[in-house]
Backbone as CSV, one residue per row, in Angstrom:
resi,resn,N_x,N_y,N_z,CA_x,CA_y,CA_z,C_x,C_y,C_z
1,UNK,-1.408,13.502,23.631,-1.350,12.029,23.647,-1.701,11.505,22.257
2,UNK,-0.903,10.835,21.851,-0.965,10.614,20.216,-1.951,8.854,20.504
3,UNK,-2.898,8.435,19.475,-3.680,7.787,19.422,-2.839,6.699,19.019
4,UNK,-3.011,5.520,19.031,-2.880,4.398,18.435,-2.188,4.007,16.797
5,UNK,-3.763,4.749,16.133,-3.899,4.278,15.034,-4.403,5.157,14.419
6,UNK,-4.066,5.699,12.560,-4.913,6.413,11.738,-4.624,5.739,10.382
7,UNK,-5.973,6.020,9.416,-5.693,5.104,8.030,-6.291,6.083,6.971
8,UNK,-5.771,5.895,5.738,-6.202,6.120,4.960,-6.469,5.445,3.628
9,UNK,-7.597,5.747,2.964,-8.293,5.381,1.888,-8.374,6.340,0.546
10,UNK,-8.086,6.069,-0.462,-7.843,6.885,-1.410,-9.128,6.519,-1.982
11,UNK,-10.299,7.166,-2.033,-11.708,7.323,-2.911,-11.407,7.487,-4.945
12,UNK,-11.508,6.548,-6.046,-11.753,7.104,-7.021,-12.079,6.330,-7.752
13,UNK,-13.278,6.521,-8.437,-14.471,5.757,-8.692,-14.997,4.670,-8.069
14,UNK,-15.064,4.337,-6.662,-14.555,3.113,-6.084,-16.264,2.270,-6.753
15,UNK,-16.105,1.178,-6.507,-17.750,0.421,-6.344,-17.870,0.275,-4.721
16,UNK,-18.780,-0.512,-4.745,-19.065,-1.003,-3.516,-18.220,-2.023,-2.011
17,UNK,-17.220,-1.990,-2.926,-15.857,-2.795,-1.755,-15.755,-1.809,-0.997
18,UNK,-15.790,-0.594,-1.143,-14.976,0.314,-0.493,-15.818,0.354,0.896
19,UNK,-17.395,0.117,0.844,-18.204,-0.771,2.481,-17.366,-1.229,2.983
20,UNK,-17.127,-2.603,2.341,-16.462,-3.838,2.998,-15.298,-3.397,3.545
21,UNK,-14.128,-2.352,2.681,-12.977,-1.988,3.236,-13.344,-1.058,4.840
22,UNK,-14.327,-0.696,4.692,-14.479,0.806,5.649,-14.915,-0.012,7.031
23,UNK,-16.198,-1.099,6.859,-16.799,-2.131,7.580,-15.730,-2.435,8.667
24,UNK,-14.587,-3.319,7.555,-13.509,-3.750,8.650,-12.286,-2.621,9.465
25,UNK,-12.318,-1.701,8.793,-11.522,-0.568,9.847,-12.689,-0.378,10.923
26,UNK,-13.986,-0.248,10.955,-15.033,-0.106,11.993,-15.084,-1.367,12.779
27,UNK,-14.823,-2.588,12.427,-14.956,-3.954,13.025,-13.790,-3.866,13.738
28,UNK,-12.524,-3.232,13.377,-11.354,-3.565,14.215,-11.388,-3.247,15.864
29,UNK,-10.633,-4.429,15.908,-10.246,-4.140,17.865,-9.646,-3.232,18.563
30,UNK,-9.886,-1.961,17.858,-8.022,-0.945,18.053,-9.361,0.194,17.246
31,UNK,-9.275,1.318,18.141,-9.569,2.456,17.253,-8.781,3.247,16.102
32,UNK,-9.376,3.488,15.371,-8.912,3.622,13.978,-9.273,5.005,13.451
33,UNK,-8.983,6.208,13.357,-9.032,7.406,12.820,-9.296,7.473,10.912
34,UNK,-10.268,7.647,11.067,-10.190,7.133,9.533,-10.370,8.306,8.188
35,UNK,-9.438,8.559,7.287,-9.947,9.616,6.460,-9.935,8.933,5.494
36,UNK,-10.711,9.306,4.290,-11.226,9.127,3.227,-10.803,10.224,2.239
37,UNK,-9.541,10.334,1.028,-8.928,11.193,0.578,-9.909,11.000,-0.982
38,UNK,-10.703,12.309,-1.230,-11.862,11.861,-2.597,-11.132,12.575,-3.643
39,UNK,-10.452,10.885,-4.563,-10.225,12.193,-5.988,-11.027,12.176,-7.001
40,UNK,-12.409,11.659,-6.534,-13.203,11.785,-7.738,-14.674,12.675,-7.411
41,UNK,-14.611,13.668,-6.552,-15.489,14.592,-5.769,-16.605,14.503,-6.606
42,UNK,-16.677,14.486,-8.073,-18.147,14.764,-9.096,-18.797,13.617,-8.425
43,UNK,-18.895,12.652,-8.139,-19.550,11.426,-7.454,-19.842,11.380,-6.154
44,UNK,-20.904,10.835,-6.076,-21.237,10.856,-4.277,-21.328,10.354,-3.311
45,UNK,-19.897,8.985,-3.728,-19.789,7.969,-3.185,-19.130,8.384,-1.482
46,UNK,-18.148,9.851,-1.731,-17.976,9.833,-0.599,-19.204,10.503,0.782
47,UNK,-20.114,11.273,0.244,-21.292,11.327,0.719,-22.182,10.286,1.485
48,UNK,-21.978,9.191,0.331,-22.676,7.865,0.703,-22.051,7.077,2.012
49,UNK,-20.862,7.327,1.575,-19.836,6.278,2.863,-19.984,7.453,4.136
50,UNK,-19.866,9.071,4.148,-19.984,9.655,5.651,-21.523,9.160,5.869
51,UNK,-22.187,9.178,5.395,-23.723,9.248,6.484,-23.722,7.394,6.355
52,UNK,-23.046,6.355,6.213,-22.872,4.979,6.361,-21.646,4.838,7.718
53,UNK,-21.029,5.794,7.473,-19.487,5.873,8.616,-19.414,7.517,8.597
54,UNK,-20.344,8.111,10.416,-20.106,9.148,10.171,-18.664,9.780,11.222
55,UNK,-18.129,8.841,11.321,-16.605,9.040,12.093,-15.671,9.159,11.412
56,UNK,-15.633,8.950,9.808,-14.949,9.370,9.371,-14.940,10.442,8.649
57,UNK,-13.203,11.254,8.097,-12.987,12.051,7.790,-12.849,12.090,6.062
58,UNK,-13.648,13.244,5.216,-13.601,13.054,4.172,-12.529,14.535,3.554
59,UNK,-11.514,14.288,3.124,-11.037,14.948,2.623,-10.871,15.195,1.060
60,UNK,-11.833,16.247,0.295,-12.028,16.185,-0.903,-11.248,17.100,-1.534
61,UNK,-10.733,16.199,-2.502,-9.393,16.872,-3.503,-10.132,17.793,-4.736
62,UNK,-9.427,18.180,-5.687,-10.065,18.675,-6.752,-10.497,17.864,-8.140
63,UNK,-9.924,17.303,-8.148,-10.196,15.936,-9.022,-9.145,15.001,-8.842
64,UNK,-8.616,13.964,-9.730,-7.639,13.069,-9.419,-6.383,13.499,-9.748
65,UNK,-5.827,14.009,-8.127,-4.362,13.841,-8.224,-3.417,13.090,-8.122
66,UNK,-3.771,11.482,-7.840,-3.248,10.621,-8.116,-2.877,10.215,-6.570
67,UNK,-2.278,9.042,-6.813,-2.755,8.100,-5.691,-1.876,8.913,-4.138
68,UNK,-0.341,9.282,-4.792,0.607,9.009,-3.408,0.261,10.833,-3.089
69,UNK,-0.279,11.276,-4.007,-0.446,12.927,-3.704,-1.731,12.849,-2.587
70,UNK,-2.893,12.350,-2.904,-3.627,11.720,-2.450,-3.906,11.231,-0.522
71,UNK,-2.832,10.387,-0.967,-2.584,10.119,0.247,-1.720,11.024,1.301
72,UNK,-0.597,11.523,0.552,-0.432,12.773,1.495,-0.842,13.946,1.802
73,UNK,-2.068,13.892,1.510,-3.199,15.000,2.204,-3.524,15.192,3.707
74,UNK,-3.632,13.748,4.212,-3.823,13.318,5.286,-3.002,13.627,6.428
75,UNK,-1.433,14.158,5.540,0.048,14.392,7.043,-0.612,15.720,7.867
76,UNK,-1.306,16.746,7.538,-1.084,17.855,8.578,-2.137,17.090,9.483
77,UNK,-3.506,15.832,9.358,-4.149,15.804,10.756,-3.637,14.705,11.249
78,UNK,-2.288,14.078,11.237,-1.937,12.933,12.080,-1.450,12.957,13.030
79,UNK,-1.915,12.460,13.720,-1.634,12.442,15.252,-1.770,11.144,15.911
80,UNK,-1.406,10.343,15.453,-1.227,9.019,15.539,0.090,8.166,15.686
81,UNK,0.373,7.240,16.530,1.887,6.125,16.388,1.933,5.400,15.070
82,UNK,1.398,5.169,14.710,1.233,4.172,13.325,-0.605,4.696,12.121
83,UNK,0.479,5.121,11.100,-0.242,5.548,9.842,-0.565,3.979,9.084
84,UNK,-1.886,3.455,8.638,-2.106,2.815,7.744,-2.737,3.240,6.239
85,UNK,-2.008,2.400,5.105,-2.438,3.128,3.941,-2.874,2.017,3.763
86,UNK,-3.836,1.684,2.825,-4.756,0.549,2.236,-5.823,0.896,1.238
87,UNK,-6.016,0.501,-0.174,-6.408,0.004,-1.251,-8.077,0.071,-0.512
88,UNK,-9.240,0.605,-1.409,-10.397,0.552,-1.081,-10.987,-1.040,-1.377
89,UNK,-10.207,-1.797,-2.087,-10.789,-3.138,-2.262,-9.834,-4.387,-1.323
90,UNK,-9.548,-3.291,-0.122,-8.857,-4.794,0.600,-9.979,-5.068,1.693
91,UNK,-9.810,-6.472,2.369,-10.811,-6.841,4.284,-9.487,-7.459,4.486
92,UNK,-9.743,-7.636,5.678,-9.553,-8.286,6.745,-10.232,-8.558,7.954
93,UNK,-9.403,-9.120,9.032,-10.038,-9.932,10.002,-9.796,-8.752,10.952
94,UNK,-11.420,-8.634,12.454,-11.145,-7.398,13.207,-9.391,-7.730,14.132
95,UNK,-9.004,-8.565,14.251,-7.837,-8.793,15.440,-6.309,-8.158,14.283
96,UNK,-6.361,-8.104,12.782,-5.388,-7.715,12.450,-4.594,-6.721,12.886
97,UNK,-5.167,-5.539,12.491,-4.697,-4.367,12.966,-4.150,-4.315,14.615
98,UNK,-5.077,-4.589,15.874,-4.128,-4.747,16.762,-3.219,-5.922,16.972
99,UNK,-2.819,-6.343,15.911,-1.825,-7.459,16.474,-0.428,-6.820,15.221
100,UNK,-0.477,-6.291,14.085,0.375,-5.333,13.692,0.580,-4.464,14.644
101,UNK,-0.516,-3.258,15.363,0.586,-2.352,16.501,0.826,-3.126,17.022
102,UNK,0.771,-4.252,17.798,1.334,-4.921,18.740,2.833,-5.171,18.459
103,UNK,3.205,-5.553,17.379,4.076,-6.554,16.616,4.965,-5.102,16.157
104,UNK,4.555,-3.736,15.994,5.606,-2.766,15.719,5.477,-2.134,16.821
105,UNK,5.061,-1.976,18.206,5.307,-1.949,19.265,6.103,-3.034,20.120
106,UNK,6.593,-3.833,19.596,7.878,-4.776,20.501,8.977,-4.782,19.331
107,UNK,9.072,-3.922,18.589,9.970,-3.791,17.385,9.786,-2.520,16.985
108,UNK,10.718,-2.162,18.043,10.707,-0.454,17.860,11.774,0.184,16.578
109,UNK,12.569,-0.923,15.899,13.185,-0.668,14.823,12.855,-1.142,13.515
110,UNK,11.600,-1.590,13.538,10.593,-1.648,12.266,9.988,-0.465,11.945
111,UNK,10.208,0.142,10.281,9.400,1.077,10.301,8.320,0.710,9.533
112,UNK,8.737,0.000,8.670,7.021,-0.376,7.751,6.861,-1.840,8.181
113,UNK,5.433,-2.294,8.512,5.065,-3.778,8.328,4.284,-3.830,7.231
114,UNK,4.343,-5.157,6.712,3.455,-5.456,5.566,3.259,-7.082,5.295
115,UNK,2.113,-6.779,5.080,1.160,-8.453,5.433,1.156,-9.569,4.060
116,UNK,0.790,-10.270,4.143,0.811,-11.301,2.895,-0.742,-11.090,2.265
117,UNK,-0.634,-11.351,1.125,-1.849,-10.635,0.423,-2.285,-11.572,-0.462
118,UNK,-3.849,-12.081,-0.251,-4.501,-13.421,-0.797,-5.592,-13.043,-1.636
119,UNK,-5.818,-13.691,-2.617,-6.792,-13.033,-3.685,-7.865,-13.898,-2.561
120,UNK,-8.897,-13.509,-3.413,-10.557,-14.006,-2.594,-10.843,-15.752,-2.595
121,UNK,-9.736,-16.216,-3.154,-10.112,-17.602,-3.022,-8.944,-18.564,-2.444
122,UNK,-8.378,-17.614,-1.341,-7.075,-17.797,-0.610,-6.034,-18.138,-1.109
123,UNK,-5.933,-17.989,-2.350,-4.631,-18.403,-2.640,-3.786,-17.249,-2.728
124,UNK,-2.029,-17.003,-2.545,-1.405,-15.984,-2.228,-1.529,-14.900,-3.500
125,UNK,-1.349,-13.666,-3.538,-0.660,-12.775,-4.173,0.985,-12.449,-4.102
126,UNK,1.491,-12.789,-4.703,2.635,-12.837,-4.841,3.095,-11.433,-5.442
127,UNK,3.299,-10.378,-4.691,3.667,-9.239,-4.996,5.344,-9.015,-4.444
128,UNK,5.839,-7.726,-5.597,6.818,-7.734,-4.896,7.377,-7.903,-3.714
129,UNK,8.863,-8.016,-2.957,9.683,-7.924,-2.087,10.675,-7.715,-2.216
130,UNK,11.559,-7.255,-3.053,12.887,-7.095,-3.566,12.412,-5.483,-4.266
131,UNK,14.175,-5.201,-4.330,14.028,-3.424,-5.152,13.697,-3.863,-6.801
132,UNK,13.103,-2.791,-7.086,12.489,-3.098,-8.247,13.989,-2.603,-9.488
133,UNK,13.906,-3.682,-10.309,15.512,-3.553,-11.252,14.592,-4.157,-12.796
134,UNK,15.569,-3.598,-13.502,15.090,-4.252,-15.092,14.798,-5.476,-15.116
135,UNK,15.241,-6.430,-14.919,15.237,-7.708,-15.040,14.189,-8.460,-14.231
136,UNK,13.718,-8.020,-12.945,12.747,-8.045,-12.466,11.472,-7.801,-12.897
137,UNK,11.473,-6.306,-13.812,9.812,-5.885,-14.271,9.853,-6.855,-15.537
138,UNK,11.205,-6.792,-16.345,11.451,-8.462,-17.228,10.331,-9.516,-17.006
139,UNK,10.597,-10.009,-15.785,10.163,-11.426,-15.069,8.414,-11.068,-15.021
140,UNK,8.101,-9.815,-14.672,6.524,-9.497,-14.758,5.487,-9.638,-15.815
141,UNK,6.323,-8.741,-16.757,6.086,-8.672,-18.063,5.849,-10.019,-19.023
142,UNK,6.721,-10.495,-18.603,6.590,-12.164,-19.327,6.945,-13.228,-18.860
143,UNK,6.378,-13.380,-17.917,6.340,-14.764,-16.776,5.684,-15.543,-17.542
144,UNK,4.639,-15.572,-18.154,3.459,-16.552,-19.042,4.797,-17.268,-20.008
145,UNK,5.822,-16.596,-20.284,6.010,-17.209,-21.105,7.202,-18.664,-20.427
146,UNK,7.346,-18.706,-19.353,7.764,-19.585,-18.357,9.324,-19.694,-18.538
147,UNK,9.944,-20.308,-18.037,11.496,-20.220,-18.258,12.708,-19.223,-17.572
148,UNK,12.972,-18.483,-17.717,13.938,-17.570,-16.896,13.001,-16.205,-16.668
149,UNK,12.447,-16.220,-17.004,11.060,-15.150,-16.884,10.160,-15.087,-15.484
150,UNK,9.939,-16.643,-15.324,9.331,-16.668,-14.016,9.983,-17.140,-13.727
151,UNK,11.115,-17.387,-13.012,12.160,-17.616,-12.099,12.397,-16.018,-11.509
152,UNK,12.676,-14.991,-12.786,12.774,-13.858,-12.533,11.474,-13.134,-11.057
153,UNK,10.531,-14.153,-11.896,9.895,-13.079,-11.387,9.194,-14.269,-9.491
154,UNK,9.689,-15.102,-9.436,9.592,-15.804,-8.606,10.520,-15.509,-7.680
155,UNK,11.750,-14.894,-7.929,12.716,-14.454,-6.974,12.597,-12.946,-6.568
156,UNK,11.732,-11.956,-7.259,11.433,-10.835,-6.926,10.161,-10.845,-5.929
157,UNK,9.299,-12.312,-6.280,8.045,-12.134,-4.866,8.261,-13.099,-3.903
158,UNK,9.351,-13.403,-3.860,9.755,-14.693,-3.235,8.688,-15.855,-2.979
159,UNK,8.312,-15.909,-3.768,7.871,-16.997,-4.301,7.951,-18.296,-4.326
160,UNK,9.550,-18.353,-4.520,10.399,-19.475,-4.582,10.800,-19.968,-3.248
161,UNK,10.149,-19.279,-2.323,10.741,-19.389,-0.632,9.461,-19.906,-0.275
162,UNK,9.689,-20.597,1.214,8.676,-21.307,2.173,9.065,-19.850,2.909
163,UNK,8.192,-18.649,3.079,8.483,-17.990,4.215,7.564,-18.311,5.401
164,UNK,7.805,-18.509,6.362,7.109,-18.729,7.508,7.273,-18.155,8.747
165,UNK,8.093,-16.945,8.193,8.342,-16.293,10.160,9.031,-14.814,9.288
166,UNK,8.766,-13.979,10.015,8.735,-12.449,9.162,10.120,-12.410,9.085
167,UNK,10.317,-11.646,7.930,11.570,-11.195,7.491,11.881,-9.762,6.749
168,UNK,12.975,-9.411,6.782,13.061,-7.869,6.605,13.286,-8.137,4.869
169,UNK,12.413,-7.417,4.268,12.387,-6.863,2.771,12.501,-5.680,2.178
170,UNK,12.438,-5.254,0.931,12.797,-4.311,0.480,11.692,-3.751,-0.334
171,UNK,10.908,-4.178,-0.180,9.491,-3.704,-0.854,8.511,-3.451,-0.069
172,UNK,7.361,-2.609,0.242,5.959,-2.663,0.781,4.896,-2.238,-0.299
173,UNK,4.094,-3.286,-0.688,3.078,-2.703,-1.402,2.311,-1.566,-0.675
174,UNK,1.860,-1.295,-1.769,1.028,-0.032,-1.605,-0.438,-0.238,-0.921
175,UNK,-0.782,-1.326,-0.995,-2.227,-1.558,-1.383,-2.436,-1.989,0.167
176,UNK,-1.645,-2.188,0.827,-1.730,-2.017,2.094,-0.425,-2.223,3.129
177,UNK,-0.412,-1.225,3.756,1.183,-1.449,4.697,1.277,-0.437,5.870
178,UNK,1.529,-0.661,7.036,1.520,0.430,8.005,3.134,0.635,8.450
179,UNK,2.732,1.893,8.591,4.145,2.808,8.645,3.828,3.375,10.037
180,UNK,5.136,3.891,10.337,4.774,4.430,11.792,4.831,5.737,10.943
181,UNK,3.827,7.107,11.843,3.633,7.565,11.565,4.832,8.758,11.493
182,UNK,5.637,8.907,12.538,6.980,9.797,12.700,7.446,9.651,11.430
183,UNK,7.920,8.590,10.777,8.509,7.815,9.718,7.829,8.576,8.208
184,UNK,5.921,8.372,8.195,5.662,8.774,7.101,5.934,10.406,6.945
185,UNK,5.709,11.252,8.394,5.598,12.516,8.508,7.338,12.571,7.675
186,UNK,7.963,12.524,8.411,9.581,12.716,8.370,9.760,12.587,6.630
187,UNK,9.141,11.494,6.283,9.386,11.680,4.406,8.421,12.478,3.542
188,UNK,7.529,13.362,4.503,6.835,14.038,3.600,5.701,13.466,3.224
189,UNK,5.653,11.763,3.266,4.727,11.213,2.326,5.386,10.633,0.986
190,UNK,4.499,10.702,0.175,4.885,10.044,-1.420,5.707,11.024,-2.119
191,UNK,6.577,10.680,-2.902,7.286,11.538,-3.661,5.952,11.751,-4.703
192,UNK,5.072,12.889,-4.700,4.003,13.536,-5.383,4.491,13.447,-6.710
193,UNK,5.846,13.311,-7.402,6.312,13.156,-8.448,5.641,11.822,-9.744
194,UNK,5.297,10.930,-8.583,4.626,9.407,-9.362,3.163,9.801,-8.773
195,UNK,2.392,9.911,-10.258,1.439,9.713,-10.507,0.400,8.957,-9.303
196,UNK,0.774,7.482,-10.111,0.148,6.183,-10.059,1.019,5.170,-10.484
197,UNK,1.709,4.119,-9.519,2.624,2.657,-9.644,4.180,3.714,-9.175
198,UNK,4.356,2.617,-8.680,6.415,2.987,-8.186,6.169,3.681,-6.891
199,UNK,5.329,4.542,-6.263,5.198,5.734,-5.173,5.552,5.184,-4.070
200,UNK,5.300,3.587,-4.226,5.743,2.561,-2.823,6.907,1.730,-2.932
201,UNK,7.196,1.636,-4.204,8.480,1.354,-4.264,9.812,2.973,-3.922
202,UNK,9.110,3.717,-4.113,10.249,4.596,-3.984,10.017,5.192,-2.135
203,UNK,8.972,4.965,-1.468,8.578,5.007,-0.428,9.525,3.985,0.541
204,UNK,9.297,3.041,-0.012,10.654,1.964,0.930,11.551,2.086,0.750
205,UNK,12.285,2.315,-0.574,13.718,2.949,-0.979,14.294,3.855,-0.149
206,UNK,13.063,4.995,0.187,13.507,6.227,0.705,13.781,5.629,2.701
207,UNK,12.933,4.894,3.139,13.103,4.727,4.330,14.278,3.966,4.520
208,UNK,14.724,2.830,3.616,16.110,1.849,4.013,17.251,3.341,3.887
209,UNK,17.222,3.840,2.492,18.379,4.590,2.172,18.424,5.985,3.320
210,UNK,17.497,6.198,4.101,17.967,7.124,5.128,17.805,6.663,6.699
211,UNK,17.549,5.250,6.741,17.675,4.166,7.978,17.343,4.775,8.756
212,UNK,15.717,5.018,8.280,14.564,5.143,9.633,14.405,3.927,9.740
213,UNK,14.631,2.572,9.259,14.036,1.654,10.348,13.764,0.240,9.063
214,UNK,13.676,-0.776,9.211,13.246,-1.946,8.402,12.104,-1.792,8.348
215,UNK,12.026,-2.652,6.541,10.681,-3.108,6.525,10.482,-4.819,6.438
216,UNK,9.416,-5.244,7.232,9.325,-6.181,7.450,7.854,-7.083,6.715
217,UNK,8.342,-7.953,6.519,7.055,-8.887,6.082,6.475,-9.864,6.802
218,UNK,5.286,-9.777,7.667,4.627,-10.630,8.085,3.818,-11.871,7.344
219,UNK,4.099,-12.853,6.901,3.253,-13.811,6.180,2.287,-14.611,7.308
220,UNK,1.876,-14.330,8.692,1.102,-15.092,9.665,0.373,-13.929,9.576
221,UNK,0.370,-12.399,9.369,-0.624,-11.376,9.231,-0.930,-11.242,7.687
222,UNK,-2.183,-11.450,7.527,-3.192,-11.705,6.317,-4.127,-10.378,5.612
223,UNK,-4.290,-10.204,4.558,-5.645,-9.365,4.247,-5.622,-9.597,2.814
224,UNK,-6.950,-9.372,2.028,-7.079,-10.266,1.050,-7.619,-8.817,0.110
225,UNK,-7.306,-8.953,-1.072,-7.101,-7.953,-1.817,-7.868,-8.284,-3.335
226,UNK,-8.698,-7.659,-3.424,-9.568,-8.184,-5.080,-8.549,-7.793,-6.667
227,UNK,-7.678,-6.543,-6.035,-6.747,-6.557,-7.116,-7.141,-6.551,-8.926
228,UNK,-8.277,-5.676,-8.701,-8.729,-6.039,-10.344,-8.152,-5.260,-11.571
229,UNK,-6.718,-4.466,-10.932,-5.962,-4.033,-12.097,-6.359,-3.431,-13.474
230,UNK,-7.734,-2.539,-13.235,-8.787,-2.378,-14.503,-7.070,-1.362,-15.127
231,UNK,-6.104,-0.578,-14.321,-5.857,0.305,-14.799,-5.039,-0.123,-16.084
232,UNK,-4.178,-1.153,-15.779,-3.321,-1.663,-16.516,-3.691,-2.646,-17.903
233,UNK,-5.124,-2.381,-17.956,-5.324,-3.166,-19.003,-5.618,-1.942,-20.254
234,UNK,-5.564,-0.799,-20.316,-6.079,0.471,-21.188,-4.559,1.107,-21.338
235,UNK,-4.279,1.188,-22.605,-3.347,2.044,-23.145,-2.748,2.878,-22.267
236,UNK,-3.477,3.563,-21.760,-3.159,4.832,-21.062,-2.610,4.299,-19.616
237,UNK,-3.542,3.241,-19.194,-2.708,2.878,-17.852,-1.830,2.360,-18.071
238,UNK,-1.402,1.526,-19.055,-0.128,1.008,-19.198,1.184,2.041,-19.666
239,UNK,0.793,3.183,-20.295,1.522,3.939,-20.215,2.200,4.858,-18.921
240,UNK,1.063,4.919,-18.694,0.837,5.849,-16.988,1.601,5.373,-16.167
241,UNK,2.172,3.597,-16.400,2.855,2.899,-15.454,4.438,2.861,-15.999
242,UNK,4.275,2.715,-17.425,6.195,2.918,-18.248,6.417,4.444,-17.416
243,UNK,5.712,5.282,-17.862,6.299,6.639,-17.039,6.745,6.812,-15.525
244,UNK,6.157,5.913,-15.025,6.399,5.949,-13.349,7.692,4.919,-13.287
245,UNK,7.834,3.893,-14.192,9.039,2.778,-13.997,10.406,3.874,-14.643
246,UNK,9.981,5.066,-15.665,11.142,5.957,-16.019,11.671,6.759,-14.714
247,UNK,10.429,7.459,-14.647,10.664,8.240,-13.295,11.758,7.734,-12.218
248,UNK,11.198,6.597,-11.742,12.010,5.543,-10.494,13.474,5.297,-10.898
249,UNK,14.060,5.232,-12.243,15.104,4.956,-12.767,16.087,5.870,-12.848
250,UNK,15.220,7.375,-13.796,15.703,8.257,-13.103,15.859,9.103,-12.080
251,UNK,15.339,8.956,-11.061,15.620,9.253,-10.024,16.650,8.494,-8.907
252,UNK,16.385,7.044,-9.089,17.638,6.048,-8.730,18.403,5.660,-9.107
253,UNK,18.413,5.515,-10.538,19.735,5.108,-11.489,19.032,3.680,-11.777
254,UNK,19.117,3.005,-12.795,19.126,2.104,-13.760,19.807,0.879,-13.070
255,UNK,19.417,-0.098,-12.734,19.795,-1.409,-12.162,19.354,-2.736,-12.946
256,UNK,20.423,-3.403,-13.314,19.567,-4.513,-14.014,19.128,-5.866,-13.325
């Protein structure tokens, strides 16, 4: 009898959100199988979180193998209808989670849901929804500078839309999105190939282009995300991320 629900958390260097994240998988209305994938084992944060949450499962890597490798550690113990992946700095409210299975249990041809995502002072995150193309990471890159830039990039988070009732998209962030679990098993997981950035863009790619099922966007299902992007501000993460936007290109071909 396969359970409900299982989630995972990718551990590396986290601070102290990663409570708050763990808190609300324990607050939820819906039992929740929870592993904890550690790629930063020299630290003893995941120590700290089992004897704080001793129901969950800590699965310790060898150091950081990066996020989507990470996360597919977790496929040989699932045994679950619906896999959740989620960012150590997201909350939410306890009724979320069962009202997503609910909502991909009367939509048996949804394979990923994914929620609308609010920084801490409610205002939206506007993350992708569209396939990721040149002209799009364009619109990212230099939206500040206003003009066809953020239009660009207003039509890639739809932005530019009143959405108010879910609709099928082409993106699921990473940082939180539940998949049914048949779905994640069946792809293996992350193409282990990306590092860190693209692993969820090429994750939804892979589910439309072999039509296991839509992905859908709920904007009435909420969770709020601190998003502090330390990676992308250091040379190296910004590099770390051109390599993953090459990768995706070549592996899909070049779209402008």
């Amino acid at each position: 009898m396969l359970s409900p629900l299982s989630a995972c958390v990718v551990l590396y260097h986290c601070g102290d959100e990663v409570f708050d994240a763990l808190r609300c998988l324990e607050n939820s209305r819906i039992e929740v199988a929870v592993y904890l994938s550690d790629n930063s084992p020299e630290e003893i944060t995941a120590d700290k979180l089992q004897w704080k949450f001793p129901g969950v499962t800590i699965l310790p890597q060898k150091g950081n193998i990066g996020f989507g490798r990470a996360n597919n550690a977790v496929l040989p113990y699932l045994q679950s209808r619906y896999h959740l992946i989620m960012n150590p700095d997201v909350t939410f409210e306890p009724d979320l989670l069962p009202r997503m299975v609910s909502y991909m249990d009367a939509h048996p041809n949804i394979a990923i849901l994914t929620p609308r995502v609010l920084n801490e002072d409610g205002s939206e995150q506007y993350l992708p929804k569209k396939r990721i193309s040149v002209h799009y990471l364009l619109g990212g890159l230099l939206e500040s500078l206003g003009g066809i830039f953020r239009r660009w990039r207003e039509d890639f988070t739809l932005a530019d839309l009143d959405v108010r009732s879910p609709i099928p998209v082409e993106f699921a962030t990473g940082c939180f999105l539940l998949i049914r679990t048949s779905v994640f098993q069946k792809l293996e997981g992350f193409d282990p190939r990306f590092f860190l950035y693209q692993e969820d863009s090429d994750l939804s790619r892979r589910v439309l282009e072999q039509n296991l099922g839509s992905i859908v966007y709920h904007p009435d299902m909420t969770v709020t995300h601190r998003w502090a992007r330390e990676n992308t501000r250091t040379m190296k993460g910004r590099m770390r991320q051109i390599r993953s936007v090459c990768k995706y290109f070549l592996k899909w071909g070049v779209s402008w």
